[in-house]
Each structure stands twice: as C-alpha cells, then as structure tokens.
N, C-alpha and C positions, 0 to 999 in steps of 0.2 A: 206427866210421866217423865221419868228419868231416866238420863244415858245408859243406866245400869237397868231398867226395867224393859221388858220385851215384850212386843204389841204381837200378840198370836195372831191376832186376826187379821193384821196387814201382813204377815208371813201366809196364813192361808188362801188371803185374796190372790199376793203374789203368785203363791203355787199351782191356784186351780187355774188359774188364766192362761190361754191359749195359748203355746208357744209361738213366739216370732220365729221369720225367716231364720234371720239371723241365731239365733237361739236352736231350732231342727237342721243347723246346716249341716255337723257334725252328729248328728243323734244315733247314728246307726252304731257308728265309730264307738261310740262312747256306751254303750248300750254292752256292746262285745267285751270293752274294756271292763266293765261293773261286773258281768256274769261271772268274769276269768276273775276277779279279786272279791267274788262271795263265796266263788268254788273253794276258795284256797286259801282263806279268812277265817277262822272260827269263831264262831259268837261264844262269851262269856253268859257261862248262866247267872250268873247277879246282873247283868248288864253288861253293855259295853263299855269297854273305857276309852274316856275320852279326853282329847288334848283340852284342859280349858275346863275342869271339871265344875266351876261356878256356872257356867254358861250351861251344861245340863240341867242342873238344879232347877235354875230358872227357868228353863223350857216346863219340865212336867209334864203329865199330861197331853198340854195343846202340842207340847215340843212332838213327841211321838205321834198326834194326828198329823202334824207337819211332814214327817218326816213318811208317812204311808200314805198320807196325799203328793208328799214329790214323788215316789216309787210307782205310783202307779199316773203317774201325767209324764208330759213330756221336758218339766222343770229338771228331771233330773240331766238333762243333758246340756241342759243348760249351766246347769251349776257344775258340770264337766268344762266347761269350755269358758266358764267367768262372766257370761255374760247375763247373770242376773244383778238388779241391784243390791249396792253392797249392802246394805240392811239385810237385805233376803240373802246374800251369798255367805255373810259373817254367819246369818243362821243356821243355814244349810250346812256350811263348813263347821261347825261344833257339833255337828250331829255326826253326816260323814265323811270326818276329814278319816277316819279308818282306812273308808274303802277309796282313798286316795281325790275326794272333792277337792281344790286350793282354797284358798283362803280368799276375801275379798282385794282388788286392788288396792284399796290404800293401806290394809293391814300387809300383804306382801311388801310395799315397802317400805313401812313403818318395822318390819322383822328383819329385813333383808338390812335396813341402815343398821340395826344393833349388833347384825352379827358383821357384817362388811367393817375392815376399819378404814380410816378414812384414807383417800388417797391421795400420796404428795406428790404437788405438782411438781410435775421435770421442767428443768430450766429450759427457755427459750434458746433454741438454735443459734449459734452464729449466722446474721444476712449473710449471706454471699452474694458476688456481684452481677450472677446470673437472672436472670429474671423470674420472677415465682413462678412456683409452678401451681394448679389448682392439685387439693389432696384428693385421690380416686374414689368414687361412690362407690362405699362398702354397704352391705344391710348393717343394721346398729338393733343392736340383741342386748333388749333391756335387764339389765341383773338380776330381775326379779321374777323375772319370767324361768319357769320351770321346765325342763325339758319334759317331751311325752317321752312312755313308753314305746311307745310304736313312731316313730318319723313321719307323718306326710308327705308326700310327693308335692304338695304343694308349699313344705317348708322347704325346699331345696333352694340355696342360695344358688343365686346365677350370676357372675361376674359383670357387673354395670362397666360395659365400655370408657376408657378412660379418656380423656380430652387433654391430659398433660400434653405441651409440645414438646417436653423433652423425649417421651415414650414413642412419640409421634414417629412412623418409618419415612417419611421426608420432611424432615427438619429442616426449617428455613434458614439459607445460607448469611442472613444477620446473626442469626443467635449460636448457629453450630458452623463458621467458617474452616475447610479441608486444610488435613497439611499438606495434602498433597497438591504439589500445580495441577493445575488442566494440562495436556498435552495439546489444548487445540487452543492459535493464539486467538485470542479477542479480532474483529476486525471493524477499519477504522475509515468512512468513504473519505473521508477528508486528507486522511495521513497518507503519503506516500507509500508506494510500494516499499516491502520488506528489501534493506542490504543484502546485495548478495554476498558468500563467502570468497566470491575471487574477484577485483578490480576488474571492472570493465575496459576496453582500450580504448586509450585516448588518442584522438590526431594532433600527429603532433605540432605546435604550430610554426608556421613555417615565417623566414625571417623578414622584418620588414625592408623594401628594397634600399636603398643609399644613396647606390651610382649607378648610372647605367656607363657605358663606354663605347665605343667603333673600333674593335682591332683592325679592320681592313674593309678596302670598300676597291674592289676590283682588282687588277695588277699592276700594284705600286700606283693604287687611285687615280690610275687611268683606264678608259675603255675604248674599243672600237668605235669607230664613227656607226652611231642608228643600234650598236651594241648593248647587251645589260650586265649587269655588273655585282656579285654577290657581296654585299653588305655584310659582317660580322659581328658582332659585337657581345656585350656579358653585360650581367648585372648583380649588384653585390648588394652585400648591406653595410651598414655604417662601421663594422669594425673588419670586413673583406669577404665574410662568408659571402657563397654561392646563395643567390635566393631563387629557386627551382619554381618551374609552372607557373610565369606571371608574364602577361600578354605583352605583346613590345610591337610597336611602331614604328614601320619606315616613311621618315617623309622629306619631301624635296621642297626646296623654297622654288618659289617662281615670282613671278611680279606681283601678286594679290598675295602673298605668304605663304606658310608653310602648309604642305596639302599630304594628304596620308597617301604610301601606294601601295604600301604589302602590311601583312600581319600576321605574327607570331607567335611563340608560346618558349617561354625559356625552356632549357634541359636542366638534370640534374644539378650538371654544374655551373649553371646558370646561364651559357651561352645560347647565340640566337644567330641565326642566319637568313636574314632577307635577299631578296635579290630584284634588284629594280626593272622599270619599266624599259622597252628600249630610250636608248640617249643620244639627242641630234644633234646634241651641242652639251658644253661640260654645265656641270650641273655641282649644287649642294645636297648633300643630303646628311638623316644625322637619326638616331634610336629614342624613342619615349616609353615609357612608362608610366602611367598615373600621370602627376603632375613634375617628372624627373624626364629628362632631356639630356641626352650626349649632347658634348660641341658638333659642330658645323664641321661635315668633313668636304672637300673639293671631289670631287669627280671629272675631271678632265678627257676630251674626249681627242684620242693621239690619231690624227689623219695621216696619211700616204700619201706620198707622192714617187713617180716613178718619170724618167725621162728618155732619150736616145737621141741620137747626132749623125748630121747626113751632112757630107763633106763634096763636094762637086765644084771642082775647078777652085776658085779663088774664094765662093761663098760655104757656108754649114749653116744647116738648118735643124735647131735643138727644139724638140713639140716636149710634153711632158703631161701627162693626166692628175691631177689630187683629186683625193677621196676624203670628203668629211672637212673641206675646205668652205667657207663659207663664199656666196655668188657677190663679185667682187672687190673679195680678198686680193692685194697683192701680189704676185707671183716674181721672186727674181731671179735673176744669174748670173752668177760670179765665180770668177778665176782668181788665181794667185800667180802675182808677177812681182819677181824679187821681193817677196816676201811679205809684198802685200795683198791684199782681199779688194778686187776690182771690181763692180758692178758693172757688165757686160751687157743687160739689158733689164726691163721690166716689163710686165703685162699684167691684165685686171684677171682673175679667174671667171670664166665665164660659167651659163648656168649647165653648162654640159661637166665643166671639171676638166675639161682641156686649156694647154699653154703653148705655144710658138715662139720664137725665137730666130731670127735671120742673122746672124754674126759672120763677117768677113773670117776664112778659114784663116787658124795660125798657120806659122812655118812651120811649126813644128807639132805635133801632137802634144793636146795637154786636156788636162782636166778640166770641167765647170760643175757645178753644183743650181740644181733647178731649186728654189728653196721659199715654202711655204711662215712667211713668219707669224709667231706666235699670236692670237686672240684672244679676247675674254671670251671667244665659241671656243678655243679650243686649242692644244700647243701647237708648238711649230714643227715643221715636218721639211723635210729635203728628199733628194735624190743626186748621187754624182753619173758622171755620162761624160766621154774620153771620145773628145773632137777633135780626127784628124788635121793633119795642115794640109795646106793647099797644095793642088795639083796643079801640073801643069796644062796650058788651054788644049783642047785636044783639035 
C-alpha cells in the first residue's frame, strides 16, 4: 500500500480503542467546544466541504464509518487535543477539520514552515566587560501551535524566577562596586588609632645642663664657728640658657673625699640654694649635677675673740676668751711702740677658749691687741683692750 492510499481499518482500530488518560483529559472541554461549532455550522446538502478534497475521495465509504465511529467514542476529543497518531489525526483532520479538529503534528509544521518566511538571524551583541548574565526562563510557544478558543487556566504563563545577578536586589560588591563612600571607616587592629584634627601637646624638652656654678657660699664664704652656711649656685646649658628642674648636689670634701649633704631641685631660672651642715672648722664645698661639678668653693670658719685689762699698782693682767679657735692654737699680744708691732706676750689656747696674760703696767695707757692667728681650721681673729699705766704702790 502506498503513501497516497488509506488503510480504513487501522483508522477504525484506531478509533474504536479506548481512550487514554491522556487522550479523556480535556474531553469534556472539547465535547462543549464541538456542540457550540455544530450548533453554528451548516451542513451542505451535497456534502461537506473539505480542506484537501483528494483525501475525502479516498476515504468513501469507510471514511464516513470513521468518522460516526469517532462521533460517537471518545476519539473524538482526542483528536481535539492532537493526541492521536498522526496517521489517525491527518484522517480525522480531512474529515473534521470543518468543525475546527488540527491537523497532525508534523503536517502543522510542514504548513506553518510554507507560510512562516524564514527568519534572519540578528547579529550578535557586542561582549561587554561585565560578566554574562544567564537569559530568564520564559515558556517557549511553539509556532505551530494554535491558540484555543477558550484559554485554560492551566495555559496561564507564570513568570519563572530569574537567577540573573544583575536583576538580583543584593548585587555583590565585585561586580556592582558604589559610588558612593561608606560613611563608616574600615577598621584596622593593627593600625594605629585615627589622627586627631588638633595637635596634641607636647613637653617641651627641657635644656641639656653645661655648667653648674656657686654664686655664694655663706657671707663673703665665711661662717660662724659650729654655724651653717647657705650655698647658692645656677646651672645653665652650653650656650647660657637657664636649665629648670634638675636635681643638684651639695657636697663637702673631707679626708675620704667628697661626700653629699643636702639636695636640690633647680628653679625656673635655673638657680639652687643648699645650705650646709653645721661647720667646726672651714671646710670645701662645691654643686653637682649628673656628672657636671662646680669648682671647689672655701668655706672658712671666722672665730671671735674678745679681751679686757686689769691694771693694779705696777702690773696688768689681760685674760681674753676665743670662740671657734682650735685647743692649742696660739694666742698672742701685741702693742705698738714708735711704730712698731711688739709682741708683749704668748699663750696656747686652751680646751676652755680662755687666755691670760700678766704684763708689767705702762706709764702711760696704751693699747694691745689679744690676736688669734689664722689656720687651715679657720681665719684669724683679734680683739683690742686699753691698759692702763701703772699706779702708784698704795
């Protein structure tokens, strides 16, 4: 048998067989659809006419049992809906394509390529440097497909969620970086705390010392026998500035060296004021700093001596006390005759600090001088004292 001849009887097998699921799923639908396009369809009394008028021919007869065996099974909703085979649907569809049956799949788009003209491809996009995006899943509505009458609720397109990240509402800051800054900076454990906008204050630093010096060390660098004695002194730095607030050192040499006995703190303008221990004998002393040192100032200690004169008949008897005199020092007395300096007597100081004296009275009243001479304990000291002359014996 050939392409062009038609086997009724696999058209009829086709038809009396029991519809599938697939096939009754729409039947009702389609059923309503046939009534309303017989209602409103008029049949030709010579026949019908048909799209394809060879293909009746050929039917004949069995064509028509075909077609009142689909009418009354449930084939016909099938061949509503396409889902018989296409031998059986090209059949069915030459009989009634009238009352709106389709055509078989492959005939749909064997009709639909002849009347469609072809289509030209559109040129490829320029790449751009952005990264692809995937294109959104749409439904894809084949050309050939016929629309219904009536819409389905199950044909209703639903928008497939898209997965572009460009669409995306938080786009990662690789692909879509702001123009705007953050307001909040970044933070760094490692980096230092943020600049402030005003300079912090600095101390300021203060000068390095130079010289130290001793303005004064008691009055006119003598003191009272067993007395103490205010040490003065400054300290500068190497081109004169005052160097403020740096500790200073008073200290006295003795026979083992130099020993500390007070301590200080300079003033603004760099000066310093110690004052020593008591002094029984003269003494050195001098200012340090670090490893800076004044000279060596003397300290001297200026003792007293004090006398008086007792005249009785031919003799006078001059006593005298020193104060700060070392215990056997010295002690002398001396007059001036015709214009010289006479030594009139001597004695040792004893450990009281008293002196005596027995001299023949002069004729005449005259002066002596009781006179402590100078020591490395300490300067020299006097007293004057006015001894009568002698009396007569009584």
């Amino acid at each position: 048998m050939t392409s062009e001849e038609f086997d009724e009887q696999a058209l009829i097998n086709a038809l009396t067989a029991p519809g599938s699921p697939a096939e009754l799923g729409d039947e009702q639908r389609y059923r309503e659809m046939f009534r309303a396009a017989q209602a409103t369809t008029p049949v030709a009394a010579a026949g019908p006419t048909l799209v394809g008028g060879r293909a009746v021919r050929r039917l004949g007869a069995g064509a028509s049992l075909a077609v009142v065996v689909a009418l009354a099974t449930g084939g016909v909703a099938a061949a509503y809906s396409s889902n018989l085979p296409d031998p059986v649907q090209r059949a069915v569809h030459s009989v009634l394509s009238p009352i709106g049956v389709p055509p078989a799949e492959s005939q749909r788009r064997v009709e639909q390529a002849r009347k469609e003209p072809t289509p030209t491809p559109e040129p490829a996009p320029t790449p751009t440097p952005e990264p692809p995006t995937p294109a959104p899943t749409h439904p894809v509505v084949k050309p050939s497909e016929k629309p219904s009458a009536t819409p389905s609720p199950s044909e209703t397109v639903e928008p497939t969620p898209t997965t572009d990240p460009s669409l995306s509402e938080s786009p990662t800051p690789s692909e879509s970086p702001t123009d705007v800054p953050s307001s909040t900076a970044p933070t760094d454990p490692t980096s230092s705390p943020s600049p402030s906008d005003s300079p912090s204050p600095t101390t300021p630093v203060a000068p390095v010392p130079g010289a130290v010096t001793v303005s004064s060390a008691g009055a006119g660098s003598k003191v009272a026998p067993g007395g103490t004695a205010v040490v003065t002194g400054r300290v500068t730095a190497a081109d004169g500035t005052p160097v403020p607030d740096v500790q200073v050192y008073l200290q006295e040499r003795a026979s083992s060296g130099w020993q500390r006995v007070a301590t200080g703190r300079t003033a603004a303008d760099g000066s310093v004021a110690l004052v020593t221990r008591p002094v029984p004998s003269s003494i050195q002393v001098r200012l340090k700093t670090g490893r800076l040192a004044s000279a060596a100032r003397q300290l001297t200690v200026q003792p007293t001596v004090s006398a008086s004169a007792r005249t009785a008949g031919r003799f006078t008897t001059v006593t005298g006390t020193v104060v700060g005199g070392q215990v056997g020092d010295p002690v002398y007395l001396q007059t001036t005759r015709n214009g010289q300096v006479v030594f009139e007597g001597q004695v040792t100081l004893g450990a009281d600090g008293g002196v005596r004296f027995d001299i023949a009275a002069p004729k005449l009243d005259r002066w002596y001088v009781v006179q402590l001479p100078a020591t490395r304990a300490h300067a020299a000291a006097q007293a004057r004292v006015l001894v009568k002359a002698a009396t007569a014996d009584s």
